[in-house]
Structure formats: C-alpha cells, structure tokens
C-alpha positions as semicolon CSV with decimal commas, in nm:
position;residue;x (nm);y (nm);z (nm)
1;X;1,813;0,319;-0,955
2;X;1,789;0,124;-0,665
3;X;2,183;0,250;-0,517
4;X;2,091;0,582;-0,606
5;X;1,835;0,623;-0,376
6;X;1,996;0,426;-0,140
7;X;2,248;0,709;-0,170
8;X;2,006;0,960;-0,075
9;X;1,886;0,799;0,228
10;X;2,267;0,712;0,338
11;X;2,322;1,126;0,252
12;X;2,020;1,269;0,373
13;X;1,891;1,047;0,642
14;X;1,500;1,075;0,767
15;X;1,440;1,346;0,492
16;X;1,490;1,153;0,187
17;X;1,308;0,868;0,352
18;X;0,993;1,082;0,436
19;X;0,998;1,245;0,074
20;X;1,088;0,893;-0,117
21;X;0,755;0,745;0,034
22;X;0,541;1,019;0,043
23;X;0,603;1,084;-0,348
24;X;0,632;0,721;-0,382
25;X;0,263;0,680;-0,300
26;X;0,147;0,981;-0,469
27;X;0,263;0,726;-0,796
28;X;0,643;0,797;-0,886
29;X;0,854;0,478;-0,945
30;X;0,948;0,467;-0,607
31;X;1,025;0,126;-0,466
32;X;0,841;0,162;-0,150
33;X;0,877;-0,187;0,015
34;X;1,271;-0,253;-0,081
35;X;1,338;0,131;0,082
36;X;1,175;0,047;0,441
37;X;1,311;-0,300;0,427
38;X;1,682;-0,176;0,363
39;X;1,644;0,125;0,594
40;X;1,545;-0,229;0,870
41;X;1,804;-0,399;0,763
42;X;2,024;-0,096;0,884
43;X;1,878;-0,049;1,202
44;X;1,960;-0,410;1,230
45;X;2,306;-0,354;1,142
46;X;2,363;-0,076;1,360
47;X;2,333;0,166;1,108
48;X;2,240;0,566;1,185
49;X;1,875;0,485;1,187
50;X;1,682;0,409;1,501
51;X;1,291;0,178;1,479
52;X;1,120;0,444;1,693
53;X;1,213;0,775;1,443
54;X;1,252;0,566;1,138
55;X;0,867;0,402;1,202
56;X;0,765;0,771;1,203
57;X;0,920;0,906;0,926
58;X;0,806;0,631;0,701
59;X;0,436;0,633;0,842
60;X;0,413;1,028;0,836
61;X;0,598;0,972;0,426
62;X;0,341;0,739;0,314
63;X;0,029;0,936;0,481
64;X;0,136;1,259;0,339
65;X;0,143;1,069;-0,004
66;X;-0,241;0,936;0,064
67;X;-0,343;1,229;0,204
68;X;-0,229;1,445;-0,115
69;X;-0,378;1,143;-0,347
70;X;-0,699;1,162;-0,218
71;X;-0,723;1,545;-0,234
72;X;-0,624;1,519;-0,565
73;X;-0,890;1,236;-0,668
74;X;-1,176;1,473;-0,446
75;X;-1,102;1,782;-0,610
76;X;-0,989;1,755;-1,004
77;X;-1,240;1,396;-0,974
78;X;-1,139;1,153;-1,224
79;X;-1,186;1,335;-1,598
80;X;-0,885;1,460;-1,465
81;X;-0,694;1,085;-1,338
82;X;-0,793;0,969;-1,732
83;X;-0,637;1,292;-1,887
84;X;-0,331;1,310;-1,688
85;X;-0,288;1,038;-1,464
86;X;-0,060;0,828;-1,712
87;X;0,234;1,033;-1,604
88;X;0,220;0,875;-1,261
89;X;0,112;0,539;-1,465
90;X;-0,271;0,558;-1,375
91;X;-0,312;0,415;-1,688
92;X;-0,721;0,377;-1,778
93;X;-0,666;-0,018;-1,715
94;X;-0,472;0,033;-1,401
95;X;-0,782;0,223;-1,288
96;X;-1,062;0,019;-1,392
97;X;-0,914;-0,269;-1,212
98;X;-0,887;-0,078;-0,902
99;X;-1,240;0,040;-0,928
100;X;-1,318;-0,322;-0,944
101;X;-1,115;-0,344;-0,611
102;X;-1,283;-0,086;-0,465
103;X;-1,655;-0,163;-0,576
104;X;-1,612;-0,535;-0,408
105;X;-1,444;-0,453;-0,106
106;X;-1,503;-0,055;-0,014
107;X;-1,249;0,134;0,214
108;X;-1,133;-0,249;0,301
109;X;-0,944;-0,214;-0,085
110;X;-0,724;0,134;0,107
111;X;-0,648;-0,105;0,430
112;X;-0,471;-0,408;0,222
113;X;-0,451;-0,225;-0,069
114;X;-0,078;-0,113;0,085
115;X;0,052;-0,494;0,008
116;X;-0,111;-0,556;-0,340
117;X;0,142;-0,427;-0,596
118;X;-0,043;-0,197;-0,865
119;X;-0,299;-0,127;-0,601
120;X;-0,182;0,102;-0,331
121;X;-0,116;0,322;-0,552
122;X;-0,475;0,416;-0,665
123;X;-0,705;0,291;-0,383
124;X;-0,650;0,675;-0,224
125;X;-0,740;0,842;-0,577
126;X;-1,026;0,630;-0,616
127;X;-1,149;0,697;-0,271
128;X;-1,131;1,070;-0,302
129;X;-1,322;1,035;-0,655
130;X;-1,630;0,832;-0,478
131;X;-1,640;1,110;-0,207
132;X;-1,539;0,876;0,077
133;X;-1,594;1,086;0,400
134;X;-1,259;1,199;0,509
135;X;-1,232;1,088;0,792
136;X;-1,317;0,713;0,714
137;X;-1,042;0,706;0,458
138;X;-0,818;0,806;0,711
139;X;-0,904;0,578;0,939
140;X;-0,830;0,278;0,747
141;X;-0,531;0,438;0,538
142;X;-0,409;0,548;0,808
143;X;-0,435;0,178;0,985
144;X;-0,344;0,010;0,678
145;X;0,003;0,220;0,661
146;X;0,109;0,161;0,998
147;X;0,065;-0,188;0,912
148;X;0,235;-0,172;0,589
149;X;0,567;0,052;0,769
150;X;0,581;-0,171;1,049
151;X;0,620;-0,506;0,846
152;X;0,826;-0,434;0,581
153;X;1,058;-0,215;0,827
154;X;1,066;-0,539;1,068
155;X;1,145;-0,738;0,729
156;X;1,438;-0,548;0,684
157;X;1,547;-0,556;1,052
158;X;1,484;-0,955;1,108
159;X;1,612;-1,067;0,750
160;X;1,889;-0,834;0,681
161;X;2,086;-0,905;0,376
162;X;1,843;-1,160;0,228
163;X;1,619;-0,889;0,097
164;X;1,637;-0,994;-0,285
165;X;1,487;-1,320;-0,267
166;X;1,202;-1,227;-0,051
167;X;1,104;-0,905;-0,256
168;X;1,040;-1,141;-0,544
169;X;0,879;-1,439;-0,309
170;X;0,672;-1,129;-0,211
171;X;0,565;-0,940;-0,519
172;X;0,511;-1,256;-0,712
173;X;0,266;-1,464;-0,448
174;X;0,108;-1,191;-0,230
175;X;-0,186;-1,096;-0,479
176;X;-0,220;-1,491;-0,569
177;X;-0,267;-1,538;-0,152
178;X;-0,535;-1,278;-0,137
179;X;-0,739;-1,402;-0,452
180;X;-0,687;-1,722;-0,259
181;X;-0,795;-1,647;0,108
182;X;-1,105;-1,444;-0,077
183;X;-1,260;-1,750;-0,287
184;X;-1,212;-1,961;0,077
185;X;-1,411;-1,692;0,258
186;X;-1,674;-1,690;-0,013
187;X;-1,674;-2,046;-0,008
188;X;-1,707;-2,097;0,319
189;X;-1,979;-1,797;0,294
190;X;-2,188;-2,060;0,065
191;X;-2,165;-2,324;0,258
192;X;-2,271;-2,137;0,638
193;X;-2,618;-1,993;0,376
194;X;-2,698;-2,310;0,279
195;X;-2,672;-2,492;0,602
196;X;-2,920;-2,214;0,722
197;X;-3,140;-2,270;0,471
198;X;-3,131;-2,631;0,504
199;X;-3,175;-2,566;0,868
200;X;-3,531;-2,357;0,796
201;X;-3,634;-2,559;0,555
202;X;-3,671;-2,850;0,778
C-alpha cells in the first residue's frame, strides 16, 4: 500500500499530499507520519519537493482533515460516531479510550494527540461532540499540527533512507514516553503538595 501512494505523490505532487493527509485524519488508513517523512527524505534528496510549499501543503492537509472531523463530531454528535464511525475504525473502544484522553487532559489531548497513534485520529471528533468553542480547538489543533508536519517532515529530511527502523522505534515507545513523563509530573505534583502542607503545618 505503502508504494502505491508513494506513487501518487511521485505522480501528482502537492495534491495527493494535501488530500492523503487531510483524509488521512478524517480516519482512512492513511499512513500519515511515513508520507511526510518520505516526502523529507525527498526534499533531502533533491527531489521535486521544496520545505517551504511542502510544510504548507501538509499543514493545510491535516487541518482540513480536523477541521471536517470536528464539524462532523459538532453536528451529527456522537449517536452518530457509535452507529457509523466503525467504517473509519472509531470503533466504541477506540472512543471510550479517547474520551478518557480527553476527560484528563482537555484540548491538551488535540495538541499531542497528533503523536499518540490511535489518538489523533479522534481527539477532533471528540472535541466537536463536547462543544469545544471553535476557536479554542483551533488554536491548539492548529498548534499541535504544525508541530506534528514540521517534525516528521524534518525526520524525513535529516534521516533519509533510515525511515523503517525509526517508524517502529517511534510507534512502539512514543505512547510508553508519555504515560511515563505523566506519572513523573504527577509525582512530582505529590511531592511539591505535601511539602506545602508540611510547610503550613509547622
């Protein structure tokens, strides 16, 4: 699947790439990160992609994607995401644990959400269901996207060839990092509210 889409985007250029992302967000089997990283490792290469265009294209893909998710998740509300949205795999599960997600970390879950595997994908449903104000969620999807393009696109530039391995590295560790970082913070959350109790105490 992978060379046929890398056939589009060698055929078609910055329209594939915009349409690949945007519908890859929306929830299609698109692989998102591999696409920007190979399109980097092009640039790299000297390929007929430039950073500047290539930056927008992506970025303007994946917000057209959010954009139409969250519209979607606003308007049909999510009777609608359980009756329909296994065809773009949100599977009930798949949305329950983004709920969870979302209910712990708010519009934070859209920002990071990008680099969570199973995540992305939903956050911008989900945020359109709880009647996020619109112009919040676009603030940080918007933010967390530009991210998101610029990394994976620098990836691909920086690494070239080597993309294999570090998709793997990536999609296996990533969510184990950011379950880890968050137990430090609470930890370290703990330990600052006792001190200060401690501290009025005595």
């Amino acid at each position: 699947m992978k060379e046929t889409l890398f056939d589009l985007i060698d055929q078609y250029g910055y329209v594939a790439l915009y349409l690949l992302l945007a519908t890859g967000i929306i929830g299609l089997p698109v692989p998102d990160e591999t696409i920007m990283a190979f399109v980097g490792s092009l640039i790299a290469f000297g390929g007929p992609f430039e950073f500047g265009p290539t930056l927008l294209v992506v970025y303007a893909g994946t917000m057209t994607g959010m954009i139409v998710s969250y519209l979607v998740g606003h308007r049909l509300g999510k009777p609608f995401l359980n009756r329909y949205g296994r065809w773009i795999k949100l599977t009930p599960s798949r949305i329950e644990r983004a709920e969870g997600w979302f209910k712990k970390y708010g519009l934070w879950t859209v920002f990071f959400g990008y680099f969570v595997p199973g995540v992305r994908h939903f956050t911008c449903y989900l945020s359109g269901v709880s009647g996020v104000k619109f112009y919040k969620y676009m603030l940080y999807a918007g933010s967390g996207a530009l991210l998101w393009c610029t990394t994976f696109l620098l990836l691909g530039r920086f690494i070239g060839h080597n993309l294999e391995g570090l998709f793997h590295l990536i999609h296996r560790y990533v969510g184990f990092s950011l379950i880890a970082i968050a137990i430090l913070i609470i930890i370290a959350l703990i330990i600052i509210v006792q001190v200060r109790k401690r501290k009025t105490a005595s």
